[in-house]
C-alpha positions as CSV (number, residue, x, y, z in Angstrom):
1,X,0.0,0.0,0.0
2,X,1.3,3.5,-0.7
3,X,0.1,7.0,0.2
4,X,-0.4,9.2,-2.5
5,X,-0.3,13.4,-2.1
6,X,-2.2,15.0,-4.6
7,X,-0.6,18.3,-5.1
8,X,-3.5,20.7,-6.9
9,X,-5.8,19.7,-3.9
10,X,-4.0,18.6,-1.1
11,X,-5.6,15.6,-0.3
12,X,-4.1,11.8,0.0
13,X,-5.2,8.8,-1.7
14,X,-4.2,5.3,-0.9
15,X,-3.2,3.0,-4.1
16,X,-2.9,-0.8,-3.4
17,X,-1.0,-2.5,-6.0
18,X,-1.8,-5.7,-7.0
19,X,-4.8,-7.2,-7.3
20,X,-7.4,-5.9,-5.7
21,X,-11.2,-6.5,-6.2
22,X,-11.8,-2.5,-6.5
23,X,-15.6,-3.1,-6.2
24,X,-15.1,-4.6,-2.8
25,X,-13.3,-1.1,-2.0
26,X,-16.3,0.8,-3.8
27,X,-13.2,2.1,-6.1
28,X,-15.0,1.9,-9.2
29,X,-16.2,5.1,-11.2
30,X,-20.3,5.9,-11.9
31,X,-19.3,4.8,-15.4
32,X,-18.0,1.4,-14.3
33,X,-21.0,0.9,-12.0
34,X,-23.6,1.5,-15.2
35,X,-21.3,-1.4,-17.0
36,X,-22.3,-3.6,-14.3
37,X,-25.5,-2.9,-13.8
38,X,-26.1,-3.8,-17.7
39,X,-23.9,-6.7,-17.3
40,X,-26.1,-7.8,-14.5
41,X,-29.1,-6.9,-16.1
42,X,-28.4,-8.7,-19.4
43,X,-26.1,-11.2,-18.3
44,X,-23.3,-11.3,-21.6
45,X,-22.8,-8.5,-23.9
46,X,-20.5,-6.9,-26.1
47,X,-19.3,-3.7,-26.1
48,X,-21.7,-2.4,-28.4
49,X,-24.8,-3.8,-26.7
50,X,-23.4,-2.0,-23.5
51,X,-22.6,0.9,-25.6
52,X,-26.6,0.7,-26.8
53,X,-27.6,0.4,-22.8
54,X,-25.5,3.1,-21.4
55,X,-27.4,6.9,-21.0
56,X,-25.5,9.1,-22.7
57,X,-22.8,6.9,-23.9
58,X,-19.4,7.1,-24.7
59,X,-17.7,6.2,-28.3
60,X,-17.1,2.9,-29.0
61,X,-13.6,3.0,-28.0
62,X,-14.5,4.7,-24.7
63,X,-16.6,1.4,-24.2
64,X,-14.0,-1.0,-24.8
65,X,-11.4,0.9,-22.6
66,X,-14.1,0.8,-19.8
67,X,-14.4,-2.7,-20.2
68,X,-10.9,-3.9,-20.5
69,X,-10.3,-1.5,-17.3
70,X,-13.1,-3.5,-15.3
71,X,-11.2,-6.4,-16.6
72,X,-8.3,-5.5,-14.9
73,X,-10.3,-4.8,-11.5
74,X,-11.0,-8.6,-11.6
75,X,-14.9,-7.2,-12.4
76,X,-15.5,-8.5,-15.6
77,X,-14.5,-11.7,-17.5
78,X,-15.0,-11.7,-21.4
79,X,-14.9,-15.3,-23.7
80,X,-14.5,-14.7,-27.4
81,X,-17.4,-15.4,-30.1
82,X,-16.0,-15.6,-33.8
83,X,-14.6,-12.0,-34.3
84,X,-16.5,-10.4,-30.9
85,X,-15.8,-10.6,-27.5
86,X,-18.9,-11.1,-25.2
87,X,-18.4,-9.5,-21.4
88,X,-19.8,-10.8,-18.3
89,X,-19.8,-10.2,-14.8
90,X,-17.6,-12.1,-12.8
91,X,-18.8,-10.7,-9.5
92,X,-22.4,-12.3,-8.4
93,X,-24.8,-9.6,-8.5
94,X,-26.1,-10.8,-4.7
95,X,-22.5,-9.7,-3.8
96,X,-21.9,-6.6,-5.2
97,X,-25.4,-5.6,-3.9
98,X,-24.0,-6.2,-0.4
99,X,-20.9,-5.0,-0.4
100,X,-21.6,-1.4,-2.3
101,X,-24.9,-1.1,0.8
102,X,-22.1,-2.6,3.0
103,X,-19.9,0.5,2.0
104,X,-22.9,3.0,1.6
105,X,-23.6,1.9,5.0
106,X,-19.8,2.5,6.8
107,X,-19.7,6.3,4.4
108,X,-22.9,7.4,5.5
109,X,-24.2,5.7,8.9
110,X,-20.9,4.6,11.1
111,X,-21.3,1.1,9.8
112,X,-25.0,1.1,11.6
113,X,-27.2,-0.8,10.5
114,X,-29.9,0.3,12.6
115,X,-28.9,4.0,11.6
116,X,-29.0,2.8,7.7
117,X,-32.8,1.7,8.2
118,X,-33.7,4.5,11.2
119,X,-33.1,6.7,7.8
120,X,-35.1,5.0,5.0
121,X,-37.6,4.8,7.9
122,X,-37.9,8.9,8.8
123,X,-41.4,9.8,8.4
124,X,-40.6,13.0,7.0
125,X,-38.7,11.8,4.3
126,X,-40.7,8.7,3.1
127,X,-44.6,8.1,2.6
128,X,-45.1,4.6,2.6
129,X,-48.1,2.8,2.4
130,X,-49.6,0.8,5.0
131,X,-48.7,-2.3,2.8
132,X,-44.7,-1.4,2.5
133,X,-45.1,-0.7,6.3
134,X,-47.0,-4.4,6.6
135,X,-43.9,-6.1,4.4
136,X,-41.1,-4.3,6.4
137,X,-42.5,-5.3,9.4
138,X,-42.7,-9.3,8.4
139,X,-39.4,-8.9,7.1
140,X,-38.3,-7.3,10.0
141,X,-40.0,-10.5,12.0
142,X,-38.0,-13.2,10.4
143,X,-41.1,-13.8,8.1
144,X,-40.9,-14.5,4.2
C-alpha cells in the first residue's frame, strides 16, 4: 500500500497494487458501476450492446477501454465469439449488492445498521403505504 499526495488539492489517496477487487473497496467510477449494472441486467454483452444500454454513452472506444479497465479490476471476464468478445460479470450480483450497501452503510451511517434503516424509515422523508409498512415489518420478524 502506498500513500499518494495529490498536489492541486491537497488531499491523500491510498493506491494498493496488485490485485485488488476495487468493487469490494467501492473504487470503481459511476461509469463502471452503469457497466455492471447492464452486465447484471443482461447477463453477456459486447461492447456495443453496453454501448446501446449506457445513457448518454461514450464512443465505442470509450466502451472497450471501460471494459478492458473492469477487466483489470477482476470485475468483468470476457470469452470470445467468432470476431466479438462477449463481457460478463464475474462478481455475483447478490455480492456486489452487499458490499456497495455494505460501504454505503460505513460512508454514511458509522457502519449502523440500525442507523442505515432508522433513515429510509424517517417519516418525514418517506410516505409509505400501509402495505410497505405491513412487508417491512414481516421482514423485519424473520417472516418470508
Amino acid at each position: 500500500m502506498q500513500l499518494i499526495q495529490h498536489f492541486s488539492c491537497g488531499f491523500s489517496s491510498i493506491w494498493h497494487f496488485g490485485r485488488v477487487k476495487r468493487f469490494e473497496n467501492g473504487q470503481i467510477t459511476r461509469r463502471e458501476r452503469q457497466v455492471m449494472d447492464i452486465l447484471f441486467r443482461k447477463g453477456k454483452c459486447t461492447a456495443e450492446e453496453v454501448m446501446e444500454e449506457l445513457p448518454d454513452p461514450p464512443s465505442y472506444s470509450a466502451v472497450r477501454a471501460l471494459l478492458v479497465t473492469l477487466e483489470q479490476k477482476e470485475l468483468v471476464t470476457h470469452a470470445k465469439d467468432s470476431r466479438r468478445y462477449v463481457y460478463s460479470a464475474a462478481v455475483p450480483e447478490k455480492k456486489a449488492k452487499r458490499t456497495a450497501l455494505k460501504q454505503l452503510m460505513a460512508t454514511f451511517f458509522d457502519g449502523s445498521p440500525e442507523k442505515l434503516v432508522a433513515s429510509l424509515l424517517d417519516p418525514k422523508d418517506q410516505n409509505l403505504s400501509k402495505d410497505e409498512i405491513a412487508r417491512i415489518r414481516k421482514l423485519i420478524d424473520g417472516g418470508d
